[in-house]
Residue frames as qw, qx, qy, qz and C-alpha x, y, z in Angstrom:
[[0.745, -0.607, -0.053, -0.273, 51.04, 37.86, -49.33],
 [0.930, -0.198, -0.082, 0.299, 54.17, 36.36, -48.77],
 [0.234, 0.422, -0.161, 0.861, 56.26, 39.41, -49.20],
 [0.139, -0.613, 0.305, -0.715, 54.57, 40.96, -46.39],
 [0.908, -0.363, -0.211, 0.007, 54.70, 37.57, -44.42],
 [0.751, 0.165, -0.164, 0.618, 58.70, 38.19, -44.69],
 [0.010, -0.634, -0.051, -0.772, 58.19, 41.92, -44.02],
 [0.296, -0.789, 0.074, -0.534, 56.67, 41.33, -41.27],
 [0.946, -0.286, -0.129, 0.086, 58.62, 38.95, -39.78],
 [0.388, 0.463, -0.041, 0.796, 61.79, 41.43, -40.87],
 [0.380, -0.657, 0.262, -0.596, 60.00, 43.92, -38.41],
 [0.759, -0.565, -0.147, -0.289, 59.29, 41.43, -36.01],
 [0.846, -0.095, -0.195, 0.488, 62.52, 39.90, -35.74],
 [0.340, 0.490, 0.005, 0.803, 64.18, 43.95, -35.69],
 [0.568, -0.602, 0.111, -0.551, 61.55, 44.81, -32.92],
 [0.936, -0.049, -0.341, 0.075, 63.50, 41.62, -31.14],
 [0.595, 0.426, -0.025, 0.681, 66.40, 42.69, -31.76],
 [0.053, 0.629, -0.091, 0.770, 65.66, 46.29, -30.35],
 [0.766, -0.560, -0.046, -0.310, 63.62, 44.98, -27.42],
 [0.878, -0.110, -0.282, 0.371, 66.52, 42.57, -26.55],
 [0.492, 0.431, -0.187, 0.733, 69.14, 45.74, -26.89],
 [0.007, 0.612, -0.291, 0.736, 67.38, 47.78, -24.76],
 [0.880, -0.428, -0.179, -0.101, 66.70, 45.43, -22.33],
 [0.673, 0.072, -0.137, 0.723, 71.05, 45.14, -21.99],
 [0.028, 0.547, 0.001, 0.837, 70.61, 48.96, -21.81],
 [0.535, -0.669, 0.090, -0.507, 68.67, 48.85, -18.74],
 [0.936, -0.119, -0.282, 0.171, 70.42, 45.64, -17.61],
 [0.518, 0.310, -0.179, 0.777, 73.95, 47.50, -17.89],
 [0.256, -0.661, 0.272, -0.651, 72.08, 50.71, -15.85],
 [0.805, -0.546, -0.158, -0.169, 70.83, 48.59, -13.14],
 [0.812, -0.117, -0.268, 0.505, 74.49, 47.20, -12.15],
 [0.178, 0.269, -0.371, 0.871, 76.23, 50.58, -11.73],
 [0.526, -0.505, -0.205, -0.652, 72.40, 51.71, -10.36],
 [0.913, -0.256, -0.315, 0.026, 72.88, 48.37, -7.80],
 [0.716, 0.155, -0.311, 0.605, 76.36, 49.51, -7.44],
 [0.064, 0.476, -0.079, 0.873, 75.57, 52.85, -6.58],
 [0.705, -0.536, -0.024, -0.464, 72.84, 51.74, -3.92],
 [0.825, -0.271, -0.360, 0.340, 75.62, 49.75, -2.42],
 [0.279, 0.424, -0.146, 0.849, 77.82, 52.76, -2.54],
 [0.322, -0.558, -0.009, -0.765, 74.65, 54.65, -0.56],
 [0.818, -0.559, -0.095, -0.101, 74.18, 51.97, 1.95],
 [0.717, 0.053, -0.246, 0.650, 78.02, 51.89, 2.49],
 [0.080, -0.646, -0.142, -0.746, 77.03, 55.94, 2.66],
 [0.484, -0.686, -0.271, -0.471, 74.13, 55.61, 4.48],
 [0.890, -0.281, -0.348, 0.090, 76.02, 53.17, 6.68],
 [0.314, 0.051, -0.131, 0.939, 79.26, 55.59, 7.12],
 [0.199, -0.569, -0.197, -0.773, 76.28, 58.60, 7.58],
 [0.782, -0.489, -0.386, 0.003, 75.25, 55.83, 10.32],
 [0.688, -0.205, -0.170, 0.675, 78.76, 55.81, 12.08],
 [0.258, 0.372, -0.051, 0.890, 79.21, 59.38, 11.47],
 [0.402, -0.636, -0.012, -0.659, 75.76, 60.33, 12.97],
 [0.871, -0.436, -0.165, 0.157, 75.97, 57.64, 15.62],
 [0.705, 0.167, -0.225, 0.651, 79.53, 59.32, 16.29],
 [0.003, -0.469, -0.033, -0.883, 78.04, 62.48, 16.29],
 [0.626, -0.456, -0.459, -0.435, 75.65, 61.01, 18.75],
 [0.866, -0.141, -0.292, 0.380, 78.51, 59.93, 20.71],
 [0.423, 0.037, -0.248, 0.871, 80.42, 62.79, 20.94],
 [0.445, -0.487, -0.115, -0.742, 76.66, 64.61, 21.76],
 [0.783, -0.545, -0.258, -0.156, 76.53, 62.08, 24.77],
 [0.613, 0.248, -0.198, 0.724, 80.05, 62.58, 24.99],
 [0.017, -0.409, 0.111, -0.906, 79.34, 66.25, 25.52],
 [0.656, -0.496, -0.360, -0.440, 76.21, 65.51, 27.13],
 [0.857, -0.236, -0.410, 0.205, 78.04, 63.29, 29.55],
 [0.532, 0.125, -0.243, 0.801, 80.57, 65.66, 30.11],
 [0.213, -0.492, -0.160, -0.829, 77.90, 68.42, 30.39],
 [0.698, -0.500, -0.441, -0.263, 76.38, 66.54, 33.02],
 [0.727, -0.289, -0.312, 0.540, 79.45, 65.51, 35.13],
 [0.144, 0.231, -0.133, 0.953, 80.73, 69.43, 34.91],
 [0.440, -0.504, -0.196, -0.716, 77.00, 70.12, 36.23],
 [0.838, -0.149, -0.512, -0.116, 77.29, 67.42, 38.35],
 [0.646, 0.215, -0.368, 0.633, 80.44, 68.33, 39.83],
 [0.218, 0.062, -0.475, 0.850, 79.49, 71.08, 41.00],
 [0.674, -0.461, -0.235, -0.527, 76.37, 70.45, 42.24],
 [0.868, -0.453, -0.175, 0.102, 78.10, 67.99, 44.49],
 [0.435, 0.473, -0.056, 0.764, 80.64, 70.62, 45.03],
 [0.419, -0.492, 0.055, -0.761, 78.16, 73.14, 46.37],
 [0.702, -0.561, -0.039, -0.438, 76.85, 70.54, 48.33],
 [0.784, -0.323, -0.238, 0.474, 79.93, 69.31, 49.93],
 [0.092, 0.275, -0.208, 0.934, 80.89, 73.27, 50.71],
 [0.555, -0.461, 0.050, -0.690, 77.49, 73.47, 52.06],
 [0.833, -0.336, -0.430, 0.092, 78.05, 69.95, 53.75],
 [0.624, 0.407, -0.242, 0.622, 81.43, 71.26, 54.53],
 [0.082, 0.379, -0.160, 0.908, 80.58, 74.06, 55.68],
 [0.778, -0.473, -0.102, -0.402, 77.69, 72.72, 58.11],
 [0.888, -0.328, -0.287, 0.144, 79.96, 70.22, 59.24],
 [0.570, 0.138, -0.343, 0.734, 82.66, 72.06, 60.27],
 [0.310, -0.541, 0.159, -0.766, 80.28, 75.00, 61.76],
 [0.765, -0.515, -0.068, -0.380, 79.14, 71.88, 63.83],
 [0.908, 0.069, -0.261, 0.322, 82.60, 70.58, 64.30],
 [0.615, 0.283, -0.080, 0.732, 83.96, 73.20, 64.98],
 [0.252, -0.884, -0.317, -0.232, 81.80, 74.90, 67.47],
 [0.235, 0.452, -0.476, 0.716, 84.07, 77.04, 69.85],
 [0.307, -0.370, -0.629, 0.612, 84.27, 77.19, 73.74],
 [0.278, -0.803, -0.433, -0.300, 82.08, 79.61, 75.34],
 [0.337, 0.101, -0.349, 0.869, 83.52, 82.98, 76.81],
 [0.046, -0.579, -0.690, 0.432, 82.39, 84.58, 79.59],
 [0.261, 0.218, 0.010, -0.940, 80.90, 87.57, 77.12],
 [0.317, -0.164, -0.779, -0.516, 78.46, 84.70, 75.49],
 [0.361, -0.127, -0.846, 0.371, 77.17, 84.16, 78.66],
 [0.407, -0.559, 0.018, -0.723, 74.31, 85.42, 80.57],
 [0.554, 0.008, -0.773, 0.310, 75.17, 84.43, 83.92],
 [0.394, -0.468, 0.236, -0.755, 72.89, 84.58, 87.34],
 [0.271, 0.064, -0.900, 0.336, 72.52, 82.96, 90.16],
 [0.681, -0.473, -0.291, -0.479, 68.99, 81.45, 92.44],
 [0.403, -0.483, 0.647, -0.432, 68.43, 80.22, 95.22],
 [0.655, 0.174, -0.669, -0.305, 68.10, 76.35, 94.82],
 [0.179, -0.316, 0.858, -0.362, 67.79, 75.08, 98.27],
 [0.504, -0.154, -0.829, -0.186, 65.45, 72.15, 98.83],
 [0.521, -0.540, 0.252, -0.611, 63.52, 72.01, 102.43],
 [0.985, -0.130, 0.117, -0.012, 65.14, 69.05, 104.36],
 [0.753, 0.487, -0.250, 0.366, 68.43, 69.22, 102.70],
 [0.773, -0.444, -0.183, 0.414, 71.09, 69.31, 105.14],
 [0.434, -0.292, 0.120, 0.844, 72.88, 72.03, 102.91],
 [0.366, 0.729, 0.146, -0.560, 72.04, 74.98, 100.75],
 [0.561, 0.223, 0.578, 0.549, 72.36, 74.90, 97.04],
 [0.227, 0.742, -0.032, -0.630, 72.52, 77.79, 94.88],
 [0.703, 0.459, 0.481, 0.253, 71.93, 77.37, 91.08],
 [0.191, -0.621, 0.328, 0.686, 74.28, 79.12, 88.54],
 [0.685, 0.571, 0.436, -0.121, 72.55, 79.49, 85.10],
 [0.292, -0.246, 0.596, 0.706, 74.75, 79.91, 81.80],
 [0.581, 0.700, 0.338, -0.242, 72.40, 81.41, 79.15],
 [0.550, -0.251, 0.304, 0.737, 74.19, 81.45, 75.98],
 [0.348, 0.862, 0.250, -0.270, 72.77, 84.84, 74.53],
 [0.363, -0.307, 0.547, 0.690, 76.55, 85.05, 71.80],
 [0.738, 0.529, 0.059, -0.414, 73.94, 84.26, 68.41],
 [0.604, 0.373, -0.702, -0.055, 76.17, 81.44, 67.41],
 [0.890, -0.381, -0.188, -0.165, 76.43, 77.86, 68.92],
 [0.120, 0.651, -0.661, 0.353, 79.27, 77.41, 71.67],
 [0.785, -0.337, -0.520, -0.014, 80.57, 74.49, 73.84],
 [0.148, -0.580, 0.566, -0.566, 81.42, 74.16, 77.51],
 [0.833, 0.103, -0.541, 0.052, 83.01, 72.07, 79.35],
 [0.594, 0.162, -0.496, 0.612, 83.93, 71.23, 82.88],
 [0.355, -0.645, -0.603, 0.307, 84.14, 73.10, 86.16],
 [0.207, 0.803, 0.010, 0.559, 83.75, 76.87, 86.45],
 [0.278, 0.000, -0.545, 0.791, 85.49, 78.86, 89.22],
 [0.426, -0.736, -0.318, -0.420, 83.39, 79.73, 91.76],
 [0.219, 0.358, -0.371, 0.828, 84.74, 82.42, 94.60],
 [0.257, -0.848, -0.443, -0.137, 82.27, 83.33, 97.23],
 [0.021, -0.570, 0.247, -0.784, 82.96, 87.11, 99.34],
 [0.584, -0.590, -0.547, -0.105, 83.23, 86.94, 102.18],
 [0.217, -0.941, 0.037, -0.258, 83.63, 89.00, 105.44],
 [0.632, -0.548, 0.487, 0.251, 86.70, 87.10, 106.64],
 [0.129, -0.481, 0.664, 0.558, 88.08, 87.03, 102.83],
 [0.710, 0.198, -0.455, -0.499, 87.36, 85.47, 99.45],
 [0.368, -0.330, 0.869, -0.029, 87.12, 81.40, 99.53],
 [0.158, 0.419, -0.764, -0.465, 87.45, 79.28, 97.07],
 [0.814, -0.159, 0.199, -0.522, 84.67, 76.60, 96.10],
 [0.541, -0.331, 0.771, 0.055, 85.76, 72.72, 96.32],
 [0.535, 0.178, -0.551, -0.615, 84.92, 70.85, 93.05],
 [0.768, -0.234, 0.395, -0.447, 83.03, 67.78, 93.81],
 [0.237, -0.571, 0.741, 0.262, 84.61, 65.48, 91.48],
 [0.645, 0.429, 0.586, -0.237, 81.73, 64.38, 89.48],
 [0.647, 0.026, 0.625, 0.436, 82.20, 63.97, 85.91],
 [0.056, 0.681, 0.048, -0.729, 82.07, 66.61, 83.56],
 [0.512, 0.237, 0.701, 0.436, 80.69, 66.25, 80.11],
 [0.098, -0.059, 0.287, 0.951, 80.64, 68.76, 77.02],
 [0.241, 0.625, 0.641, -0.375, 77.75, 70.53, 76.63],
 [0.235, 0.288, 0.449, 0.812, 76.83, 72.45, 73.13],
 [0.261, 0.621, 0.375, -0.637, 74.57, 75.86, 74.03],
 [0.187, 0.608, 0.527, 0.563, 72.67, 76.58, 70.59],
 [0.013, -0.175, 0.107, -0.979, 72.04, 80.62, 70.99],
 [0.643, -0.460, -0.126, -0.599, 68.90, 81.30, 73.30],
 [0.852, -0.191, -0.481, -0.072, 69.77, 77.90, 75.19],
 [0.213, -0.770, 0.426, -0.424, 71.09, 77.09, 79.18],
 [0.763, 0.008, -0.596, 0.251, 73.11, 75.03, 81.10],
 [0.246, -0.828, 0.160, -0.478, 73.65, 75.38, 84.67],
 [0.371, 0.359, -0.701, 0.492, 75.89, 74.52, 87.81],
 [0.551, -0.765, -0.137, -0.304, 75.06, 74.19, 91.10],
 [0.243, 0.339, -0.658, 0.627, 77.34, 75.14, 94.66],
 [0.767, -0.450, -0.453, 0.069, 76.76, 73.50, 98.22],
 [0.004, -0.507, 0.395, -0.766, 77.27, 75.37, 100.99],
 [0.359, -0.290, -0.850, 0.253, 76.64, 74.42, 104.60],
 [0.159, -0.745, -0.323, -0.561, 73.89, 76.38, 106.46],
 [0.020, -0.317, 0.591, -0.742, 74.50, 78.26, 109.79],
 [0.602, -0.562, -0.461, -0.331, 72.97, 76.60, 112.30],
 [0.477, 0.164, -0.501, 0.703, 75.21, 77.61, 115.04],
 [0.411, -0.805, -0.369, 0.216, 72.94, 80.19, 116.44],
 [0.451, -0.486, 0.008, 0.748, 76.08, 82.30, 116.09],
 [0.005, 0.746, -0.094, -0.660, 77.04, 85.01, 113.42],
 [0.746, -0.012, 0.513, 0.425, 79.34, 83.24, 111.38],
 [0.400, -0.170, 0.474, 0.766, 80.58, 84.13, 108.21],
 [0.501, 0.623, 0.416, -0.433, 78.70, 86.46, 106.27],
 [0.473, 0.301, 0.601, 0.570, 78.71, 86.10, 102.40],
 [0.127, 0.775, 0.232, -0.574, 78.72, 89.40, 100.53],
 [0.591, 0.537, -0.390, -0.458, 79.28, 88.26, 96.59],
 [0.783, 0.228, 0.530, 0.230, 79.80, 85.22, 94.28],
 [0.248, 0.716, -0.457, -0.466, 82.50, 85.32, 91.36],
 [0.823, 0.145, 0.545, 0.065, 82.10, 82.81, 88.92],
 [0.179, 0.510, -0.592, -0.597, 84.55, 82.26, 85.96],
 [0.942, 0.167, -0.073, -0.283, 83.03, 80.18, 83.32],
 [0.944, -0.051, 0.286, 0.154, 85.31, 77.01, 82.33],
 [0.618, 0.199, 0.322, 0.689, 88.82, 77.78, 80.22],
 [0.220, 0.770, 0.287, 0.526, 88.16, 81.25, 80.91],
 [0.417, -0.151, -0.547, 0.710, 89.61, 84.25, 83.10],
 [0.134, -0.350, -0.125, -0.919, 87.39, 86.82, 82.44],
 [0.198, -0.195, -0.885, 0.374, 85.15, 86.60, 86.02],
 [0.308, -0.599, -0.356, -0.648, 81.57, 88.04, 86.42],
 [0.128, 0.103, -0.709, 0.686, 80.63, 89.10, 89.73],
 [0.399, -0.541, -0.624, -0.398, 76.88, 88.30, 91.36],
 [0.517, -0.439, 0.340, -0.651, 75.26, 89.16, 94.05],
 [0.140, 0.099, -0.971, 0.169, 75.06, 85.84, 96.16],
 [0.464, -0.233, -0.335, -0.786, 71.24, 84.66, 96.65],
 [0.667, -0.211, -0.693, 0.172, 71.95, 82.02, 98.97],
 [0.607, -0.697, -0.325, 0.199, 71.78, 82.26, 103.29],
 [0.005, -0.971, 0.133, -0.200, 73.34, 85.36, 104.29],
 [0.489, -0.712, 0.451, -0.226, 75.88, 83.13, 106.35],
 [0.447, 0.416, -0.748, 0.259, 78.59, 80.40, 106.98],
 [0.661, -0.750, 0.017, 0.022, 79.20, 78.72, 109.94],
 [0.079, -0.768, 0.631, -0.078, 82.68, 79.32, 111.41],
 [0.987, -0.151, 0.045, 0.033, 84.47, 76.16, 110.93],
 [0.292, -0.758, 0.525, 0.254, 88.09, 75.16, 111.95],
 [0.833, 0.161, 0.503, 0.164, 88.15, 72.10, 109.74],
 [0.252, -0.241, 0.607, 0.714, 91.01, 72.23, 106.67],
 [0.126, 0.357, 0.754, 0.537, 89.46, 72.89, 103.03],
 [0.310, 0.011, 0.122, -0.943, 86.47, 74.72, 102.14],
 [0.398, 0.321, 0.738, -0.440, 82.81, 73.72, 103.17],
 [0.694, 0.548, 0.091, -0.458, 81.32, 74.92, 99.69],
 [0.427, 0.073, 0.785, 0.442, 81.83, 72.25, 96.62],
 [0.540, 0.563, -0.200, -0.592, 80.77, 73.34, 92.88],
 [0.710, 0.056, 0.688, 0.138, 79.85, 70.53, 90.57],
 [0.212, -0.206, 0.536, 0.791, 80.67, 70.72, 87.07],
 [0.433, 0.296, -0.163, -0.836, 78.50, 72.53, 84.41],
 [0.573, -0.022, -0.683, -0.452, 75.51, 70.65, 83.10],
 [0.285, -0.084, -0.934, 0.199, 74.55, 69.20, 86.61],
 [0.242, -0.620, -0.461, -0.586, 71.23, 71.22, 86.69],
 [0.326, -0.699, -0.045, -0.634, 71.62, 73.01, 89.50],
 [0.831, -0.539, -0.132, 0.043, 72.84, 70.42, 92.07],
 [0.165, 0.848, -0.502, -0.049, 76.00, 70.48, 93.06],
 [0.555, 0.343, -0.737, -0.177, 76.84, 66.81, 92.58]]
């Protein structure tokens, strides 16, 4: 019995022994094992920075993608601003081919003088301004004569295509009783223009004869609806 008390205490101590060894054996993996999972989070952690770089230079791009998209989105729309604002800056003068141009009668009953109304239709299909006074001729049987301006202020007027502005000339009315002066057209240049349209005249067939200096008819400047100032 004592021989295999020793025996087995011989194993027991040898199974110690072996337990102990590989116990070091797994002790000894773990550290590199530990070492290596520092390695991988150092990795993981560089993988980090790399993707988070990559992330970076994808918002990078991104960013850049945008602003290039960006650019010229607000490009386009400052050419299209551009280009609105300068079509409305930049409206031109009205010539007398934009023009549809006719004259009314426009007197009032009571008014001391006649008034004829000169209508500016701008029929061009684009928007034009005008400004100012237009010439205004009248025919007549003792020669042309010239119409007075009235000296009323003259402000710029934009026609959008289809749209009208209009003048108006004062003329005194025959009440003489006599002949006077018969009227037998109306030439009217628009403003800053020489090209001259000729009407038929719609007003009183007549003048009176006056000796007085200057001329009796006055034209007020475009935009004074039809009066003459």
């Amino acid at each position: 019995m004592r021989v295999y008390k020793l025996t087995f205490a011989a194993l027991a101590v040898v199974a110690g022994l072996s337990l102990t060894a590989c116990q070091n054996d797994g002790t000894g993996r773990s550290d590199p094992s530990s070492g290596s999972t520092a390695s991988s989070s150092g990795g993981g952690s560089g993988s980090g920075n790399s993707d988070q770089g990559g992330a970076n230079d994808s918002a990078g791009k991104g960013s850049g993608g945008q602003g290039t998209v960006a650019g010229k989105s607000s490009g386009g729309q400052g050419t299209t601003a551009g280009t609105g604002s300068n079509g409305n800056g930049r409206v031109g003068r009205c010539h007398t081919d934009d023009l549809q141009i006719t004259a009314t009668d426009n007197t009032i009953g009571g008014d001391p003088d006649g008034t004829v109304a000169v209508q500016l239709k701008n029929h061009s299909g684009r928007d034009c301004s005008i400004s100012g006074y237009a010439g205004v001729d009248l025919k007549t049987s003792s020669g042309s004569l010239s119409a007075k301006r009235t000296g009323a202020k003259a402000n710029a007027v934009i026609l959008k295509d289809g749209q009208s502005t209009a003048f108006g000339i004062n003329y005194p009315i025959n009440k003489s009783g006599g002949s006077g002066v018969r009227v037998t057209g109306l030439l009217v240049t628009p403003p800053d223009e020489t090209k001259t349209v000729t009407l038929d005249w719609p007003g009183a067939a007549t003048l009176p004869v006056t000796d007085s200096a200057g001329s009796p008819v006055k034209v007020g400047p475009v935009g004074s609806a039809g009066q003459g100032g």
